[in-house]
Every structure is written in structure tokens, then in C-alpha cells.
VEXDREN-2710 file (C-alpha; in Angstrom, 1 decimal):
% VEXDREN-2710
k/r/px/py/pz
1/UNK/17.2/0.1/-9.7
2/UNK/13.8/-1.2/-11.0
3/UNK/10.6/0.1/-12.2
4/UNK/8.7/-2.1/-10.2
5/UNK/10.2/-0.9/-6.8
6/UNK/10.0/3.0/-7.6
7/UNK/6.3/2.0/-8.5
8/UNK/5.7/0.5/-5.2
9/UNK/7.7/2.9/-3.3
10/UNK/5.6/5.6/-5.3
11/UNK/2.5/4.2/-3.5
12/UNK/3.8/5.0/0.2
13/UNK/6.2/8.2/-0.2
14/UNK/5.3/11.7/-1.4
15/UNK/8.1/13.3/0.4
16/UNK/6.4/16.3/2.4
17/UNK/9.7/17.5/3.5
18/UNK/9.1/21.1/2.0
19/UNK/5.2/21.0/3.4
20/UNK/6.3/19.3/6.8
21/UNK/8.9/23.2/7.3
22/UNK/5.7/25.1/7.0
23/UNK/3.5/23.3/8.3
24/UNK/5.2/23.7/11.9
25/UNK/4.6/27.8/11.6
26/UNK/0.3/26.5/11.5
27/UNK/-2.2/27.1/14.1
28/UNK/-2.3/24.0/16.5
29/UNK/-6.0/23.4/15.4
30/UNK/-5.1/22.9/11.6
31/UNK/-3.1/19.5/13.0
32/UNK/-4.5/16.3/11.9
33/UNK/-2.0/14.3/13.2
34/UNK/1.5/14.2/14.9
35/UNK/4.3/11.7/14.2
36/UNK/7.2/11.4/16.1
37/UNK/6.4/15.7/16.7
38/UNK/6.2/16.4/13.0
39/UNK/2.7/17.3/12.3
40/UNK/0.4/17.0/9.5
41/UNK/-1.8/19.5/8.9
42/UNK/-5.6/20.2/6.8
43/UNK/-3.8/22.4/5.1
44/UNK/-1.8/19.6/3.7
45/UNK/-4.3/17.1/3.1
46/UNK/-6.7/19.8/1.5
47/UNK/-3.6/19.9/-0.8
48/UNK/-3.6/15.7/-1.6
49/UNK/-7.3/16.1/-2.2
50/UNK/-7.9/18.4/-4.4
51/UNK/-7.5/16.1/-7.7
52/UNK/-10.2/13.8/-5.8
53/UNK/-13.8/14.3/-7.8
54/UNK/-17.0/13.1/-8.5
55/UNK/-16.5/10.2/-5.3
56/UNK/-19.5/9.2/-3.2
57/UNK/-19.0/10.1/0.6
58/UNK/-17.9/6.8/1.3
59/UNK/-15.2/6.4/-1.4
60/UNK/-14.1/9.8/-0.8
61/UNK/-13.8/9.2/3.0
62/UNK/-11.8/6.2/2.8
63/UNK/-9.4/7.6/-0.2
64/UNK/-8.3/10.5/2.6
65/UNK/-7.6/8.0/5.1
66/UNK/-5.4/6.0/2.9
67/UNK/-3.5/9.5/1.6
68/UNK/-3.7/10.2/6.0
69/UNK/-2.0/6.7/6.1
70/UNK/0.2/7.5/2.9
71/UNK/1.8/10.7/4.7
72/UNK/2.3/8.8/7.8
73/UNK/4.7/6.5/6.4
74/UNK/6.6/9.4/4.3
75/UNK/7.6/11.0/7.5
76/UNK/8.4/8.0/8.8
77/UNK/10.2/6.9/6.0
78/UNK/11.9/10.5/5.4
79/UNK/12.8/10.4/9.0
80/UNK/14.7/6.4/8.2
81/UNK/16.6/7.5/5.6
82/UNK/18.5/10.5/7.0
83/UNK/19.2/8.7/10.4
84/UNK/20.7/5.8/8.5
85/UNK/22.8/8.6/6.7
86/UNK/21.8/7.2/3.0
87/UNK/22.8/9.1/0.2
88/UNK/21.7/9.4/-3.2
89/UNK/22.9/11.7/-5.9
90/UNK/21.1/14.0/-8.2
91/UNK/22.5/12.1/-11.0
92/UNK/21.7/8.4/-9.6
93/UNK/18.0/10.4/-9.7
94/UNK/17.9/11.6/-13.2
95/UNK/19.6/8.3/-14.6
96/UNK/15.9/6.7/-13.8
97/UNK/13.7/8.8/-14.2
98/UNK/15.5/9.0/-17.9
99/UNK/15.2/5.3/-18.0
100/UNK/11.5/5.5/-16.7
101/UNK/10.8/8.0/-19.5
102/UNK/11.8/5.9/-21.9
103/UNK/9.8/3.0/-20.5
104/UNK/6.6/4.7/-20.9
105/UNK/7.3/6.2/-24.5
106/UNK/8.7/3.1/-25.5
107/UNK/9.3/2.6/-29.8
108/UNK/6.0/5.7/-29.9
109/UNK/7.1/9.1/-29.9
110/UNK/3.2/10.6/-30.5
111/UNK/0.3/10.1/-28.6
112/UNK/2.3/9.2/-25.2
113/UNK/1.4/10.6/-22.3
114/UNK/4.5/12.5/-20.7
115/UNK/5.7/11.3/-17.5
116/UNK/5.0/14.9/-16.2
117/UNK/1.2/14.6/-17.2
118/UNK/0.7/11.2/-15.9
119/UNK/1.7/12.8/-12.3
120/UNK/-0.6/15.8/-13.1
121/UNK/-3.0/13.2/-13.4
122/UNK/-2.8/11.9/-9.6
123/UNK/-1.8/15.3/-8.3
124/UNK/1.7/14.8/-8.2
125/UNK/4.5/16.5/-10.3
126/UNK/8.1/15.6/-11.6
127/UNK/9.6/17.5/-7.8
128/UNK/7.4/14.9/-5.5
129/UNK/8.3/12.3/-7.4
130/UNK/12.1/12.7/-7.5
131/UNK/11.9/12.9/-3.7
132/UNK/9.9/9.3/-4.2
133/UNK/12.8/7.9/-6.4
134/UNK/15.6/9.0/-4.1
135/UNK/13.9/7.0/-1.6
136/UNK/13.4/3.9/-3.5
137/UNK/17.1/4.4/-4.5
138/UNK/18.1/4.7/-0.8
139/UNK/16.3/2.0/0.6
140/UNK/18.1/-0.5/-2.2
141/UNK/21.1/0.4/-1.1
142/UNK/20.3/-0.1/2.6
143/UNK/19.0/-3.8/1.4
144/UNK/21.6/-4.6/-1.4
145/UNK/23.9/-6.7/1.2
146/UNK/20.6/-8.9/2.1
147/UNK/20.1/-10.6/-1.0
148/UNK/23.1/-12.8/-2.7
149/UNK/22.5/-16.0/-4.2
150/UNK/21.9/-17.8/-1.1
151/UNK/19.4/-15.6/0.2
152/UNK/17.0/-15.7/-3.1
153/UNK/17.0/-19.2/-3.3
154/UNK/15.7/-19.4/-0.1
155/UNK/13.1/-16.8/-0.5
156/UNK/12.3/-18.2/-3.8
157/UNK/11.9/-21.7/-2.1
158/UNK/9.9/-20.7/0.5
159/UNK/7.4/-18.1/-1.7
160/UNK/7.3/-20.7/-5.0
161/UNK/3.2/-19.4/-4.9
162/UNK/4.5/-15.6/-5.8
163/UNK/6.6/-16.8/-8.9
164/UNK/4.2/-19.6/-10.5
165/UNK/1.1/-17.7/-11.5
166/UNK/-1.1/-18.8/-8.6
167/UNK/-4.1/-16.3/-8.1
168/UNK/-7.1/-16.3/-6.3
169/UNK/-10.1/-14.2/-6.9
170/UNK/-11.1/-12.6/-3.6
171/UNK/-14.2/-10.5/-2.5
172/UNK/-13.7/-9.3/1.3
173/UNK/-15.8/-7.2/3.5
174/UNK/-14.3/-4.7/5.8
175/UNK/-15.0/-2.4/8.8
176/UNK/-12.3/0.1/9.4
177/UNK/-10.7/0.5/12.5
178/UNK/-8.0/2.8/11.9
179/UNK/-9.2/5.7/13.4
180/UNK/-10.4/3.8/16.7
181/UNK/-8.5/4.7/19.7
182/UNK/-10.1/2.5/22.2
183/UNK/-10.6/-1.0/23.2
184/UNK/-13.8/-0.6/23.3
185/UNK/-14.4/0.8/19.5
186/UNK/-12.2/-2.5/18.2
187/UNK/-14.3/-5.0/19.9
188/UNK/-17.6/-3.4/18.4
189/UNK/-16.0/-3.4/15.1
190/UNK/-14.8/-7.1/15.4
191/UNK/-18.3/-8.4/17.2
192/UNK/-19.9/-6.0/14.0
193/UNK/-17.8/-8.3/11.4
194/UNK/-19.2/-11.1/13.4
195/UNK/-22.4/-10.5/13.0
196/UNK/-22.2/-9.6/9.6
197/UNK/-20.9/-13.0/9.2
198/UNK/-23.7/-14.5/10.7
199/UNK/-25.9/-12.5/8.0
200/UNK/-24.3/-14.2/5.5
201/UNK/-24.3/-18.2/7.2
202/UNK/-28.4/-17.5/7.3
203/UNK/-28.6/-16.9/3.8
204/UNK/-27.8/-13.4/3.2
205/UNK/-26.0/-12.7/0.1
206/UNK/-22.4/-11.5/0.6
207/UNK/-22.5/-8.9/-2.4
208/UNK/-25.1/-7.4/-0.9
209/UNK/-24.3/-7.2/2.7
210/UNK/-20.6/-5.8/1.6
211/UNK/-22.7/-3.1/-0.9
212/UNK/-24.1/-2.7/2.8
213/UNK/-21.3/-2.7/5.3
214/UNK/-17.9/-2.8/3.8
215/UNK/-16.2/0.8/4.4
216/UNK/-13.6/-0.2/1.8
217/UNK/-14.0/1.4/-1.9
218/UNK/-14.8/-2.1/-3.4
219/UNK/-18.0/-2.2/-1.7
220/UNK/-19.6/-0.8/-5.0
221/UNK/-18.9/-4.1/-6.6
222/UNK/-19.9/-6.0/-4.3
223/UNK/-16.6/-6.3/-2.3
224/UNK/-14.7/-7.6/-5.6
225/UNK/-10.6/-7.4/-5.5
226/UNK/-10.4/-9.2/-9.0
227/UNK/-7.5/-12.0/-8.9
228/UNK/-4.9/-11.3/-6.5
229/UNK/-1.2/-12.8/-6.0
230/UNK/1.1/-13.4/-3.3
231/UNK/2.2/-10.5/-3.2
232/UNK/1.7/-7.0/-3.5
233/UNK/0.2/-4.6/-1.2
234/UNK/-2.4/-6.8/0.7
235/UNK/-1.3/-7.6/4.3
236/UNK/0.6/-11.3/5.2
237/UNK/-2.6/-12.0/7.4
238/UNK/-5.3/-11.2/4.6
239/UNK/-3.1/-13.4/1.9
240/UNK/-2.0/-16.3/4.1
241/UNK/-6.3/-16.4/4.6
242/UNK/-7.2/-16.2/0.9
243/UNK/-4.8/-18.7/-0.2
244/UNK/-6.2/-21.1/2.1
245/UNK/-9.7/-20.9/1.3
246/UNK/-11.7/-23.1/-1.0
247/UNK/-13.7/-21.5/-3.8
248/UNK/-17.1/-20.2/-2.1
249/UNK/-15.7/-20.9/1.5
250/UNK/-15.6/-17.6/3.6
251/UNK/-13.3/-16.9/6.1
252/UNK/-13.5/-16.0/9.5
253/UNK/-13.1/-12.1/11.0
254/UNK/-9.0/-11.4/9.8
255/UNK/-7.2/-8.7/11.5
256/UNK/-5.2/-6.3/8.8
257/UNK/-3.7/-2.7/10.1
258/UNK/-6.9/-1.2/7.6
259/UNK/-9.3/-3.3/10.3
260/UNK/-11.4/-6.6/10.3
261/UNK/-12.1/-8.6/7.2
262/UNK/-14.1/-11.2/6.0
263/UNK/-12.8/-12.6/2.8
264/UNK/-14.3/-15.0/0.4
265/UNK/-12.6/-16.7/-2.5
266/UNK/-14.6/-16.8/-5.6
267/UNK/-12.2/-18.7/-8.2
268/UNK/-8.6/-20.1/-8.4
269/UNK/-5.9/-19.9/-11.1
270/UNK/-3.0/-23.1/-10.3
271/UNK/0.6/-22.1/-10.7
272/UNK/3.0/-23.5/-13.0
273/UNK/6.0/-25.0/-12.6
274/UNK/8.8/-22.2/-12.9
275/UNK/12.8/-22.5/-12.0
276/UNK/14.7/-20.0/-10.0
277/UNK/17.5/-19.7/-12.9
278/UNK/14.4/-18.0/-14.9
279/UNK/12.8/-15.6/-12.5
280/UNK/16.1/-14.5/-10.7
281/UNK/15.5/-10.9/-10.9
282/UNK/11.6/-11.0/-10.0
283/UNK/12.8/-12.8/-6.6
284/UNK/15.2/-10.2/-6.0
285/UNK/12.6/-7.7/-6.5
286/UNK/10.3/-9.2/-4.7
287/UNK/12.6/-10.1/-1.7
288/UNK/13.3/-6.7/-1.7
289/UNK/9.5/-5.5/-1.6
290/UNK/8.9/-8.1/1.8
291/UNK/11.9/-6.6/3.1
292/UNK/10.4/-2.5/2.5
293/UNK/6.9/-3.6/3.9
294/UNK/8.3/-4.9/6.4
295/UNK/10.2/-1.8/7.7
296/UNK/7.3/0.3/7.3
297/UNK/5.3/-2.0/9.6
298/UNK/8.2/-1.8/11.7
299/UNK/8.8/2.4/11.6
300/UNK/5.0/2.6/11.9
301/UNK/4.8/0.3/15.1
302/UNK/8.1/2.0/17.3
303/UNK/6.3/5.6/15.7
304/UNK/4.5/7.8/18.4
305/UNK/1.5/9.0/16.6
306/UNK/-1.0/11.4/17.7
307/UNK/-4.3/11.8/15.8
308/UNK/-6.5/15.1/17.1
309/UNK/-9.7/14.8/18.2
END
């Protein structure tokens, strides 16, 4: 098992098992959402927020729609793992998080911030993110017969950009439609991005108009992501767009699960040659990352969820 998958996994899964027991003896009005019958609760997200300070409205909204998202996919995800009957041992568990301890103390004893206080730091503890590990652990296993030699080389050939340092330094604009029920409500956000779009071909400055518009966090700088790779946590449809724009060129309205997009490229860093001898292990990790995002789009699409009005 790898850091770099726990961290990801870390991301999506909180494991609310525990909360998801007590949460079915609450009122009906407390429920935020049902998925697949479980419900989530204010109770519960009052819970994930309470580390969350000193935001502006807008930042604050949009960070509890992407912990609403986040506990979303650890149902679905907690739901996955005991229907495919996956298990994972107490020891398998403490085996990395020993190994993760040791990571972040590394050759420096003093000074290091435990593992425990890091979590204390996000509101999370050493319990929630066990239940996060065993997951990661899990899902490995359920992948581990996917990827021999055969199968990396080919995902190696066909992703050579995710392995040769290419990066591209995107600004985007978005307007969130996750909450929008009705096809109505998505084709006034896309005909909004539109016109926002227009804004920008008749001289208005794109900084400014995402400072102005953009419902995601970045919109205090101007819609800046810094250089990005591909790869990570930004959807297929948002990175396939980036890495086909030219520097200053902005892209048309692009459809993400988070909502419409307008993306501009602001500078480009060229990969370098690299073999697959040399980066073996980053293509199995990152093979196995494609493979995890795309089960949770998958869980998330075949889900019945239920947001309350």
C-alpha cells in the first residue's frame, strides 16, 4: 500500500459508519440528504464544520458542499466495500499507519507534528482515519488483479503527459450546478457561463469577472489553480480542455459534475522524456487512482440520492 493512494482516498472517505447508526434515530427534518436510504443529517454536517473559520460566505458555502459531496461518496463507498465482501485486518491497518508515521517524522524526532495533530488540524482524528485506510487498503485489493506488466505499459503509453512533467497553469471560472434539480436551473447556469464568456470576448478582464462570478473558492485570486497535471482530482473533461488550450486562449463552457466552466491557460511547462522502466510504480499508482475515480463516478451515477428541500 502507498502514501499517495491513502492520501487520495483520505480526500473522499471519512467513514460515517458510527454517525450514519444514529443518525437514522433523527427527526426527518434534520435530513440533508438520502443515499441509497441512508441519510445524512445537520447534525452531521454541523459536526464536519465546526473546524471551518474565519471564511467569507462564499468560501464557506462552497467548502460545505464539497464535505455534502465528500459524505456522499463515503456511503457510497462504505456501502462498495462490504457488498464486494473485502476484508482488511486490524493489523494490515496499523502496519501503515506505522509506516505513514514514520514518513512524516522522518530522520527529526522534535518539532514534528504528530500524525494525530495534523488530523486535529482538519477535524479528523486517528479513528476516522483508520476507517479511511481500511478503505484504501480494500479498494487495492479489489484492483490488484488489473494491473500486471501488460496493463501499465499500456496505461503508461497512452497517459505519457501524467509521467513527463507536463503542466499547465489554468485559471477557470465556474457556476455551480450541483444543487440544481431541474432542467431549467442547468440551462440558466450554462446560458450564465455563456454570457460571462461574452463579457470577457468584449474586453472584460477574466480576473475580474471570475472575482465576480465564479462560485468556486479560487475566485479570490482571480480564478487561479496554479500549474496543474494530468492527473489528480480535476475531472477527465476539465483536463482533456486545459491541455488543449494555447496560452491566453479560453475555452468554451465545460461540463464537470461541480458545474460549468470556463478555463483559460495562462502558461505551459513541456514534459521530458521519461521511460516506463523508471516510473513503474508511479503508473501503478496512478492506474490505480483512474481506476478509484472512476468507481466513484460510477457508485455516484447507479446511487439514488435525495437532497431535501
Amino acid at each position: 500500500m502507498n502514501r499517495r493512494v491513502a492520501s487520495l482516498l483520505c480526500l473522499f472517505l471519512a467513514c460515517l459508519q458510527p454517525c450514519i447508526c444514529s443518525a437514522e434515530k433523527e427527526q426527518p427534518k434534520s435530513i440533508i440528504v438520502t443515499v441509497n436510504g441512508k441519510p445524512i443529517t445537520q447534525e452531521m454536517l454541523v459536526r464536519k464544520l465546526k473546524n471551518i473559520t474565519n471564511q467569507n460566505k462564499e468560501t464557506f458555502d462552497a467548502m460545505k458542499q464539497e464535505i455534502i459531496d465528500q459524505m456522499i461518496t463515503d456511503i457510497l463507498i462504505e456501502e462498495f466495500i462490504d457488498k464486494q465482501g473485502l476484508i482488511v485486518t486490524p493489523e494490515e491497518i496499523d502496519r501503515e499507519i506505522r509506516q505513514i508515521k514514520n514518513t512524516i517524522s522522518g530522520d527529526k524526532k522534535d518539532d514534528v507534528p504528530s500524525l494525530e495533530r495534523i488530523l486535529s488540524s482538519i477535524g479528523s482524528d486517528i479513528d476516522e482515519f483508520k476507517r479511511s485506510m481500511k478503505y484504501s487498503i480494500a479498494l487495492e485489493k479489489y484492483f490488484l488483479k488489473k494491473f500486471d506488466d501488460t496493463a501499465l505499459k499500456r496505461y503508461f503509453e497512452e497517459n505519457q503527459g501524467v509521467f513527463n512533467g507536463e503542466a499547465v497553469k489554468v485559471s477557470h471560472i465556474l457556476i455551480d450546478t450541483r444543487n440544481m434539480k431541474s432542467e431549467k436551473e442547468f440551462a440558466q447556469a450554462l446560458e450564465q457561463i455563456k454570457n460571462i464568456k461574452k463579457e470577457i470576448e468584449q474586453g472584460g478582464v477574466f480576473e475580474e469577472l471570475a472575482r465576480k462570478y465564479s462560485d468556486c473558492p479560487t475566485a479570490n485570486n482571480g480564478g487561479d489553480l496554479g500549474f496543474i497535471q494530468r492527473k489528480g482530482n480535476f475531472s477527465k473533461s476539465f483536463l482533456d480542455t486545459a491541455f488543449s488550450l494555447k496560452v491566453g486562449q479560453l475555452s468554451g463552457p465545460v461540463k464537470t459534475e461541480y458545474g460549468y466552466h470556463l478555463i483559460k491557460v495562462t502558461e505551459k511547462k513541456e514534459g521530458s522524456p521519461v521511460r516506463f522502466d523508471d516510473v513503474r510504480e508511479k503508473v501503478r499508482l496512478e492506474a490505480l487512482d483512474t481506476e478509484i475515480l472512476a468507481l466513484l463516478n460510477q457508485l455516484r451515477h447507479e446511487a439514488t440520492i435525495v437532497f431535501n428541500n
